[in-house]
N, C-alpha and C positions, 0 to 999 in steps of 0.2 A: 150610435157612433156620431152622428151630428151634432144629438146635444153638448154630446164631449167636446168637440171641436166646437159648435159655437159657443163665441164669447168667453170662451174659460181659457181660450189662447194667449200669451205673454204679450203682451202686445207694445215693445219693445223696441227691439230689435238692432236698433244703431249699436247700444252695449254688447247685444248678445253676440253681433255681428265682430265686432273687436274681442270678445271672448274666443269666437270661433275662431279669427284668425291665429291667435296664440295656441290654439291645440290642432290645425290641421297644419300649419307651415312650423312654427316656433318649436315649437314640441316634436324634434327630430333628434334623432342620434347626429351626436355630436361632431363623427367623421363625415358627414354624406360631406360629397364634392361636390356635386354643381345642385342647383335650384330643380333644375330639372328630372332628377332622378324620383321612381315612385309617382309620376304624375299620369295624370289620365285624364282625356281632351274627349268628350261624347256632345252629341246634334241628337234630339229627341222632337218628334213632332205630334204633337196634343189633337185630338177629336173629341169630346166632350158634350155636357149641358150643366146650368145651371140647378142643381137641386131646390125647387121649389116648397121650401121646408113651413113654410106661410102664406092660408093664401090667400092673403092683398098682396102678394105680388106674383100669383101665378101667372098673370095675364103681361106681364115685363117678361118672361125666362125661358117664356118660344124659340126654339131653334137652336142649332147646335152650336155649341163653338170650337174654334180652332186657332190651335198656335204652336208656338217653338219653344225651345231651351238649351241652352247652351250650359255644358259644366266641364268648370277647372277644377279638379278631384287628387286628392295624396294619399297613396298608397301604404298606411302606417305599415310601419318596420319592425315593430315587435320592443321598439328600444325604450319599452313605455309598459308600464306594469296592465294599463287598461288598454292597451293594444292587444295582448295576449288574451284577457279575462273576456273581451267582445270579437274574439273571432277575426284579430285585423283587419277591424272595419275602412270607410275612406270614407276621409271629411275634406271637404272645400268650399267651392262658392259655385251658387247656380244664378243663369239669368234667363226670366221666363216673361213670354210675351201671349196676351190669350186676348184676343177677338170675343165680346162678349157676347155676339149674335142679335145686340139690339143698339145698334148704334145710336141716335137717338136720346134713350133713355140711359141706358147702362154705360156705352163706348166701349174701352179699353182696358186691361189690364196690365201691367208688369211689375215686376218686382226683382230684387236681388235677397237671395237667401244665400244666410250656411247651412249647408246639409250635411248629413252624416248615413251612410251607406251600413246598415248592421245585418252583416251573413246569420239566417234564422240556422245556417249549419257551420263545419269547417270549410273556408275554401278551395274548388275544387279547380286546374288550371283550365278547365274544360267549359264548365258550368256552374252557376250559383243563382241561391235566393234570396235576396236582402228585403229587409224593411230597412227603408228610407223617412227620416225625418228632416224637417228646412222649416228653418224659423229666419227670417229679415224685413225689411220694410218693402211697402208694396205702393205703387201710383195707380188710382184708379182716375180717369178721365172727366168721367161724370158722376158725379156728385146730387144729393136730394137738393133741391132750391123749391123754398115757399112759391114760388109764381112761374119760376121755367122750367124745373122737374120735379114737379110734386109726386110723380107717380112711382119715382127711386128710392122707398124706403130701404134698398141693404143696405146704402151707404151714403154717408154727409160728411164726408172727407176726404180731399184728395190723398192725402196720403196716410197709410192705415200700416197695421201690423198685416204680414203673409206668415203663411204655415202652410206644409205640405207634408203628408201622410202618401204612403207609396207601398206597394209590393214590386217590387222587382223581379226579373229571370233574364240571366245573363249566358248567351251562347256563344262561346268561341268558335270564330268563324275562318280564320286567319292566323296567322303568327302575329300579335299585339294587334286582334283586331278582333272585339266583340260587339253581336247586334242585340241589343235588350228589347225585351217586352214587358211594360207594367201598366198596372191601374191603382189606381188612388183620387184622392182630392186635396184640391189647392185652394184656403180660406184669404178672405180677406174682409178687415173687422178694422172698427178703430178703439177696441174696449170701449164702447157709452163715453168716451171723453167728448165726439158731440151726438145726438140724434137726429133721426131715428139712425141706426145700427142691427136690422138685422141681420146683416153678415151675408157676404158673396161666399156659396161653394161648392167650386166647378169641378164635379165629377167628373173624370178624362180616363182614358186608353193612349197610351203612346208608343210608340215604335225609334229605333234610332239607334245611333253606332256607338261605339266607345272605340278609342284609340290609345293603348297602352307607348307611353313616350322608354323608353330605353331605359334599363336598370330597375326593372321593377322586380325588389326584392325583399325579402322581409328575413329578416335580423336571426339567427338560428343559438345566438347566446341564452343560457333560460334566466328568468328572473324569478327571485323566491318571492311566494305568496306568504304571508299573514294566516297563521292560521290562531292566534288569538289576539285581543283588541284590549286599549285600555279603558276604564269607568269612563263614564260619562263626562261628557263637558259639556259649558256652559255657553251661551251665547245672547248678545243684547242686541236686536235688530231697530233701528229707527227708521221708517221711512213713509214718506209722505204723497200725495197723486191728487187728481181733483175728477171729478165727474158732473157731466149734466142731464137732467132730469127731463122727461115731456113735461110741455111740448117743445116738439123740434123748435131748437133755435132758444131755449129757455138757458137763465142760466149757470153759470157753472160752479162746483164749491167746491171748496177746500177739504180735502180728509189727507187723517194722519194713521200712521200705528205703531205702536209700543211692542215688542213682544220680548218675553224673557223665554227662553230655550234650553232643554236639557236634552240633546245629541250622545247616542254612541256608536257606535261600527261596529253592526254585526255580520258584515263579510266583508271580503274585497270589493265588491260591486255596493255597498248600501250603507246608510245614515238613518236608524229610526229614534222618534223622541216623541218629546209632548212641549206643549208653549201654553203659556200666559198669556195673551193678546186683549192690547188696549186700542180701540178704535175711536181718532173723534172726526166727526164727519158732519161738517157742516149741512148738507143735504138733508141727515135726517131731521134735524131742525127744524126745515124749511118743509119737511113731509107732513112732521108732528101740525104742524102752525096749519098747512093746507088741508090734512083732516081732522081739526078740529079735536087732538085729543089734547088734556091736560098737559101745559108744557111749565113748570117751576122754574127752570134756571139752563144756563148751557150745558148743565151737565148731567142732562136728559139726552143731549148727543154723544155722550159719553156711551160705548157699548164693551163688552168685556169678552172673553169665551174662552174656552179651551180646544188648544188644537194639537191634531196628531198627524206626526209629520213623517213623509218619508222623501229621503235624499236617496238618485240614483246618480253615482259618481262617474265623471269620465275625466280623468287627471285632475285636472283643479278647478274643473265647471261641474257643478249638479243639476241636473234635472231635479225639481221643487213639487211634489204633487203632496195633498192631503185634505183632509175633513175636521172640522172643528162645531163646534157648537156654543149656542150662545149662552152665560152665564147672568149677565146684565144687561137689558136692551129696553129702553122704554118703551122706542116702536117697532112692535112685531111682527109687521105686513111681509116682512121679509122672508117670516120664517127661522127657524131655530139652528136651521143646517148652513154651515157656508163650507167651500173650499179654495184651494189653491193649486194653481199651474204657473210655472216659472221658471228662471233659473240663479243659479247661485256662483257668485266668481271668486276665488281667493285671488285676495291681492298682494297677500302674505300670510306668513302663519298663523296672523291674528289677526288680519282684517279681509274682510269679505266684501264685493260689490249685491244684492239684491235686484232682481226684478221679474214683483209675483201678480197675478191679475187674482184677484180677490173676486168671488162670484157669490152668488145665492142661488145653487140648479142652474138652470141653463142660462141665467141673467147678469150680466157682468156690472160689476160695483163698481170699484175701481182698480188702478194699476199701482204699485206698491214699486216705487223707485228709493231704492234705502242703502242705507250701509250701515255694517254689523260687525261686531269685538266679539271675538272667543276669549271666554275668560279661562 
């Protein structure tokens, strides 16, 4: 579960965050009356430690840590075809504050995410279990420096990608007043754009209220599912990121990628395909040259591959996950496997925003900021 989470996280987040805001406020039926209806105001307080996933820095991730979070949460209303198909989940904004237990060395943490609340059943008015997802940008304090913190390799950037993985259980306690209990982890990474980067992630237990604001209701109109899909369509994605290499502070290049996509929907929830992908990435260049093997021309940095892709749809945002393989690669230190963690924004029927972190196993390449034509 770590590797998953490290480095393979979208490391993003201003987008995603403008993404989120259009499907947990925007994306409402179109009668609600006031701003306030369906809302939900929760205080959660964090106990935790650092998972010590490496270990040069087992000797930084002593002691516990502890902190808060605040979340403003929308109680989808059914008025929405993926309201119904995920169980009327709740998506909003959190804001989270965590004490890293080595002040010193590591400091502080906060961030602002969107999260999204998904019941693993039907909601019940009593009780429920969600998995919780939050993707935003994250401030970390203390940062690696060559001469006054060398001993902080998770992070060499104040400001990084956050993600948070969550189980939930919610007990109603009150009329509009639930106490939750969950455990999960909260990442913080800067995708390799600088190093070292091996990733903060604070395993936690929390405790904490949820306050249902008045009118929390969900839509009892039904809406017709799909139950078949048209052939495939086509898709051209461009998009470009850059990455830096050891050693800390080395640095940084230029990468691109080309991809041609064949998509089709094979349910309400899903987008599967295969892509063409063109990679040119300065770095490997500068890999080739530093071990010495035969390099003829720049387009020896040129890499190719086939990938297979799956879209998990939530209105007009996809969750981006998949596996590819390389076709064309001069340098192969990488390995043959790569994948993708991201997400995808229509911006209309025929253009899409991108942003996918492109990895090699647990090792993150780089961030794929793009935009893309449905042919």
């Amino acid at each position: 579960m770590i590797k998953f989470i490290k480095e393979r996280i979208v490391f993003l987040f201003i987008l995603f965050t403008f993404f989120g805001t259009t499907c947990a406020f925007a994306d409402q039926s179109s009668d609600s009356s006031s701003f306030w209806n369906n809302k939900i105001v929760s205080l959660r307080f964090h106990y935790g430690f650092i998972v010590a996933q490496h270990y040069e820095i087992q000797n930084v991730v002593t002691g516990h840590t502890r902190g808060f979070e605040i979340d403003f949460m929308n109680q989808t209303d059914g008025s929405k075809l993926w309201h119904d198909l995920y169980h009327y989940p709740q998506a909003g904004f959190e804001f989270i504050y965590l004490d890293l237990a080595n002040p010193s060395v590591l400091g502080d943490a906060a961030g602002l995410l969107y999260i999204i609340n998904f019941p693993l059943s039907y909601r019940s008015d009593n009780f429920r279990i969600s998995f919780r997802l939050g993707t935003g940008l994250g401030w970390v304090t203390n940062k690696f420096d060559r001469i006054e913190n060398h001993q902080n390799l998770l992070i060499s950037s104040h400001i990084n990608a956050a993600i948070q993985l969550d189980f939930e259980s919610r007990i109603k306690i009150a009329k509009s007043l639930y106490t939750n209990f969950d455990i999960g982890i909260t990442h913080f990474s800067n995708g390799s754009f600088k190093t070292p980067n091996l990733g903060i992630n604070n395993a936690s237990a929390s405790i904490g209220l949820n306050y249902y604001l008045p009118e929390n209701k969900i839509s009892t109109h039904t809406i017709n599912i799909p139950t078949s899909y048209k052939k495939y369509h086509f898709e051209i994605l461009l998009a470009a990121g850059s990455d830096q290499r050891d050693p800390p502070g080395g640095n940084s290049f230029f990468a691109s990628t080309l991809s041609f996509t064949a998509l089709k929907q094979t349910s309400p929830k899903a987008l599967n395909g295969i892509s063409l992908d063109v990679f040119y990435d300065l770095s490997v260049k500068s890999r080739i040259l530093t071990d010495s093997i035969p390099f003829h021309s720049n387009f020896d940095a040129i890499r190719s591959g086939i990938y297979f892709d799956h879209e998990q749809l939530l209105g007009r945002t996809s969750i981006v996950v998949g596996l590819g393989t390389y076709i064309i690669d001069h340098y192969k230190k990488d390995g043959n496997i790569y994948d993708r963690f991201g997400f995808k924004f229509r911006l209309s029927e025929n253009i899409f925003a991108n942003v996918t972190l492109k990895a090699h196993y647990a090792k993150a390449d780089f961030v794929e900021w793009g935009i893309g034509v449905k042919i």
